[in-house]
C-alpha positions, 0 to 999 in steps of 0.5 A: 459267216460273220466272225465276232468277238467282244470285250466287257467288264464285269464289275468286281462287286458283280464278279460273284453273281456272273460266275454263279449265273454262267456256272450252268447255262439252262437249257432253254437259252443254249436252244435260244442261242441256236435257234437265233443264230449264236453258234460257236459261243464261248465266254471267257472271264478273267480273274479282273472282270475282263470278260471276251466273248466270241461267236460265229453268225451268219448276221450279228444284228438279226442275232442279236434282235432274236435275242432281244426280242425274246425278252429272256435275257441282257444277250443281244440288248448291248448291256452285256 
């Protein structure tokens, strides 16, 4: 099981919008986590725009390809 963690910043006139977005995860993207290989995923924000994020896979780059390849989200395309 391969442990990862990643820093991002969230710019600041994008602060509002990411929290808006991430205050209720919709259904069909916590199944697509799962389903793709993301689990214990957790996001983290600081108050400056750090944002820390950390999951456990069994492979990071085929995560991140099933992700990418359902086209539903920026998760796993490597823009945050």
């Amino acid at each position: 099981m391969e442990r990862i963690c990643f820093v991002l910043q969230v710019k600041p006139n994008r602060l509002d919008e990411y929290k808006f977005r991430h205050r209720e995860v919709w259904p069909e993207m916590l199944a697509a986590l799962r389903e793709t290989g993301w689990n214990n995923y957790s996001l983290f924000l600081r108050e400056d725009g750090m944002l820390v994020g950390y999951l456990e896979t069994e492979d990071f780059a085929a995560a991140r390809a099933g992700m990418a390849a359902r086209g539903s989200t920026s998760v796993g395309k490597g823009n945050g």
